[in-house]
DSSP file (Angstrom, degrees, kcal/mol; ACC not computed):
  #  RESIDUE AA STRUCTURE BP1 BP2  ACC     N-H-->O    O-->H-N    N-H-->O    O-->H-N    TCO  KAPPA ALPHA  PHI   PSI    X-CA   Y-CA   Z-CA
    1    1 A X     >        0   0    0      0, 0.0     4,-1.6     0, 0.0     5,-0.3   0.000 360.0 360.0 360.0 -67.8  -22.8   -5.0  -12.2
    2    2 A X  H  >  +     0   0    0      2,-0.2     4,-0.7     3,-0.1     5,-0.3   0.782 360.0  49.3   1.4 -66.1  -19.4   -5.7  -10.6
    3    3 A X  H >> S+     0   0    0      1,-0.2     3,-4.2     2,-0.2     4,-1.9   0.841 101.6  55.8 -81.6 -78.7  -19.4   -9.0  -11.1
    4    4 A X  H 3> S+     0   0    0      1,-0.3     4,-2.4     2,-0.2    -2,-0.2   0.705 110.6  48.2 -25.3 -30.7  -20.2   -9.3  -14.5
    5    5 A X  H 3< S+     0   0    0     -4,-1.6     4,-0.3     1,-0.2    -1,-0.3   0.578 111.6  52.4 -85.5   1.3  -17.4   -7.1  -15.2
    6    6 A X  H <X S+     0   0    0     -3,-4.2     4,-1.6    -4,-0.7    -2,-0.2   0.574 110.0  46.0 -95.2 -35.0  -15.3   -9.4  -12.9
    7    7 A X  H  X S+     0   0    0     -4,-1.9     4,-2.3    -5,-0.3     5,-0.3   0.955 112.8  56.7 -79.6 -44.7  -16.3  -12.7  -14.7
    8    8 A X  H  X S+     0   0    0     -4,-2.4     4,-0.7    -5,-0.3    -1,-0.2   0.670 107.0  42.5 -28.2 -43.4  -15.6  -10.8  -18.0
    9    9 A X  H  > S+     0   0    0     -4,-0.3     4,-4.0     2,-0.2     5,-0.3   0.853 116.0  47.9 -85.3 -52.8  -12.2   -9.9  -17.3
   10   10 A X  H  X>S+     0   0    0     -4,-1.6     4,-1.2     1,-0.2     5,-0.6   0.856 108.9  57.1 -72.0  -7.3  -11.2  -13.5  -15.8
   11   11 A X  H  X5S+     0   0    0     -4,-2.3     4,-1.9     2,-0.2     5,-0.5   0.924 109.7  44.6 -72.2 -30.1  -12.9  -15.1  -18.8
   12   12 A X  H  <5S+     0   0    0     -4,-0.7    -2,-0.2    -5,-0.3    -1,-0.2   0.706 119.2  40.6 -87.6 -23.2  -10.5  -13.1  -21.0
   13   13 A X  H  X5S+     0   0    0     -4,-4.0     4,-0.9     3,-0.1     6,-0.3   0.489 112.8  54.0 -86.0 -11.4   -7.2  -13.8  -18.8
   14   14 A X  H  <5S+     0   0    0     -4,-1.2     5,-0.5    -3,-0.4     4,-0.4   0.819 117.0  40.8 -98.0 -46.1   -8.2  -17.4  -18.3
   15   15 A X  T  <<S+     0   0    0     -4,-1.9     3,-0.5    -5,-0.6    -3,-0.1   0.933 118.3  40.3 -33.8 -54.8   -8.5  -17.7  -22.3
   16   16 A X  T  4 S+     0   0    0     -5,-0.5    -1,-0.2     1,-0.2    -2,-0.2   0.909 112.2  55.2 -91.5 -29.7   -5.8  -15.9  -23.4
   17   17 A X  S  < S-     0   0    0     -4,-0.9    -1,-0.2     1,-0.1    -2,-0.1   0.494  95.6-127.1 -65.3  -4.0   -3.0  -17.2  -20.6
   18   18 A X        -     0   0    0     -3,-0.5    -3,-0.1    -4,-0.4    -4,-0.1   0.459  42.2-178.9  22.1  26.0   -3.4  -20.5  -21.2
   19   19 A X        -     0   0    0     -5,-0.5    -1,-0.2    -6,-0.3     3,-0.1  -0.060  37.3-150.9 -46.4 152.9   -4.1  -21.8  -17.4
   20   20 A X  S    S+     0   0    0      1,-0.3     2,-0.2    -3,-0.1    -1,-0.1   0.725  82.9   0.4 -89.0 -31.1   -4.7  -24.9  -16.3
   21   21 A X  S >  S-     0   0    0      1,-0.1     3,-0.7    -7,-0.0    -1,-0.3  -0.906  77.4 -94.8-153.0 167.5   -6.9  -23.4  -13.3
   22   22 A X  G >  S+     0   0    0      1,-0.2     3,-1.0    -2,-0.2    -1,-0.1   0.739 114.4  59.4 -79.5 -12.9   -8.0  -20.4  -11.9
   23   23 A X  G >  S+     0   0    0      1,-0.3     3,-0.7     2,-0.2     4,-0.4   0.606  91.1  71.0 -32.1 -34.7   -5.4  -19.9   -9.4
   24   24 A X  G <  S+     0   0    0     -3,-0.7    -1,-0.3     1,-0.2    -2,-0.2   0.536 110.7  26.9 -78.5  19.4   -2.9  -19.9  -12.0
   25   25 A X  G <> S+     0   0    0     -3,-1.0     4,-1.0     2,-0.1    -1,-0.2   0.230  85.0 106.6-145.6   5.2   -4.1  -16.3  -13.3
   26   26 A X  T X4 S+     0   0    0     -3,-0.7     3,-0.7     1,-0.2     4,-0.1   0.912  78.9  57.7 -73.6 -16.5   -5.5  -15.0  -10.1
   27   27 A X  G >4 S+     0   0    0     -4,-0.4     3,-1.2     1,-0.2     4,-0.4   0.837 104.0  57.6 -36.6 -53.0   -2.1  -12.7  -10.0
   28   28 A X  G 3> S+     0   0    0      1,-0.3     4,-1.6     2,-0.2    -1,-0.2   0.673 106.6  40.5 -57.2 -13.0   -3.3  -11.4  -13.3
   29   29 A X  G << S+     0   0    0     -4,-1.0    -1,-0.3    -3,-0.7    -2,-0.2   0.604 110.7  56.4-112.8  11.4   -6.4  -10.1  -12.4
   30   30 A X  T <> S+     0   0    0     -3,-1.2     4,-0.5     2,-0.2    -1,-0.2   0.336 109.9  56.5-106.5 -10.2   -5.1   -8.6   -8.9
   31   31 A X  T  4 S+     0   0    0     -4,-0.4     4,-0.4     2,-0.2    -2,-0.2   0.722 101.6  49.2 -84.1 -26.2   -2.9   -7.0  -11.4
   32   32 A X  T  X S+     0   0    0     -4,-1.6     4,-1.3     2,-0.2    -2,-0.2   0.586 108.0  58.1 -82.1 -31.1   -5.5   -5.5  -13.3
   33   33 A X  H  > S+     0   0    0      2,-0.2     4,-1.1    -5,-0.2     5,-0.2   0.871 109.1  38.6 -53.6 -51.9   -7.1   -4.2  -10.1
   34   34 A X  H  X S+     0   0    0     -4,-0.5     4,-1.0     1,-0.2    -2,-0.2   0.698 110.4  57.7 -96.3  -7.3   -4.5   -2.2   -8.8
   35   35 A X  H  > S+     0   0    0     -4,-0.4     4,-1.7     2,-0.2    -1,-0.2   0.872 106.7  54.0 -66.5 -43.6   -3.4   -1.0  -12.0
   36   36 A X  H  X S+     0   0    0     -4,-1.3     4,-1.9     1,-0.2    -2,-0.2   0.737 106.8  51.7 -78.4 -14.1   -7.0    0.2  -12.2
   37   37 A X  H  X S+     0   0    0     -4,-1.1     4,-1.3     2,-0.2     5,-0.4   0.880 105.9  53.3 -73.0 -44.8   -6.6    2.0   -8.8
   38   38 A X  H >X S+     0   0    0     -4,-1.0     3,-8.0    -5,-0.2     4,-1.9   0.873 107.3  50.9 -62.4 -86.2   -3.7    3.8   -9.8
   39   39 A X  H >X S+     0   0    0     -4,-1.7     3,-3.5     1,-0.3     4,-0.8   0.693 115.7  39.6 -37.3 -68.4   -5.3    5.2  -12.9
   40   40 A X  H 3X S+     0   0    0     -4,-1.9     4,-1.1     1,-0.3    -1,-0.3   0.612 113.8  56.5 -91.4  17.3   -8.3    6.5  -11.2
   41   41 A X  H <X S+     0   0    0     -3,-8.0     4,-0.9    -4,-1.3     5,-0.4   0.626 110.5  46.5 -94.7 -15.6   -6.0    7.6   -8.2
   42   42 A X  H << S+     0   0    0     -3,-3.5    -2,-0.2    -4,-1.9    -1,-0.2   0.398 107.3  58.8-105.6  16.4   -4.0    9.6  -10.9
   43   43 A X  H  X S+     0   0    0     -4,-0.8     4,-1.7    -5,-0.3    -2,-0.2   0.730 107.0  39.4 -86.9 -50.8   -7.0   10.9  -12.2
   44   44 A X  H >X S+     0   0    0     -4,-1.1     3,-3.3     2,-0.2     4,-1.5   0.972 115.8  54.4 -53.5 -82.0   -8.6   12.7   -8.9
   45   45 A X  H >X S+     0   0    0     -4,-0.9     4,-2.1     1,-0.3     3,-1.9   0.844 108.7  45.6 -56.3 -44.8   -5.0   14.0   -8.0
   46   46 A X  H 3> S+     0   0    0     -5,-0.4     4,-1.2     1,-0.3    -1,-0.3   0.956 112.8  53.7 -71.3 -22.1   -4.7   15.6  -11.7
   47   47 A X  H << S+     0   0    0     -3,-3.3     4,-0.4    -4,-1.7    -1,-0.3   0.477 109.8  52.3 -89.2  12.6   -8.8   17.3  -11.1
   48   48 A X  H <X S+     0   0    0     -3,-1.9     4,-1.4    -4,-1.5     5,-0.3   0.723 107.5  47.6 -82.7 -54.3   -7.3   18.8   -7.8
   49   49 A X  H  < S+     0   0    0     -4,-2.1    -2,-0.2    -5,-0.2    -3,-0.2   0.812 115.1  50.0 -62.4 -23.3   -4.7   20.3   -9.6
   50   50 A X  T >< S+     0   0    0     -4,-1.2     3,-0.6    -5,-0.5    -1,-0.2   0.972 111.6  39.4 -60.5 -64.1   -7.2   21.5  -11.9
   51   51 A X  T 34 S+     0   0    0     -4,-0.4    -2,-0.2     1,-0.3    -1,-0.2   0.468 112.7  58.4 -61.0 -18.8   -9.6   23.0   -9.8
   52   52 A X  T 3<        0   0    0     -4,-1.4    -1,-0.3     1,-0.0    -2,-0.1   0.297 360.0 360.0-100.4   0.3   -6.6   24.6   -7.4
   53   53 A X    <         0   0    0     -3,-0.6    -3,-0.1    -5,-0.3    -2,-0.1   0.577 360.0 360.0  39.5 360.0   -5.6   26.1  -10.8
């Protein structure tokens, strides 16, 4: 499951950046990772603040 959404993502940054290789875009897609932690880290904190009313 994982991976497919992992190939997905670097087919669509390796496309669209132009790169010559995949090194050149592995920055992008470590960027897209932790962006995606922060969103679902600001997502718990705001349904604790919900639920603590």
């Amino acid at each position: 499951m994982f991976e497919q959404t992992f190939k997905n993502i670097d087919d669509i940054l390796y496309k669209g950046s132009g790169a010559d290789s995949e090194l050149d875009y592995i920055g992008q897609t470590s960027w897209v990772k932790f962006l995606r932690h922060l969103d679902e880290l600001e997502r718990d904190k705001a349904d604790e603040v919900a639920l603590k009313g």
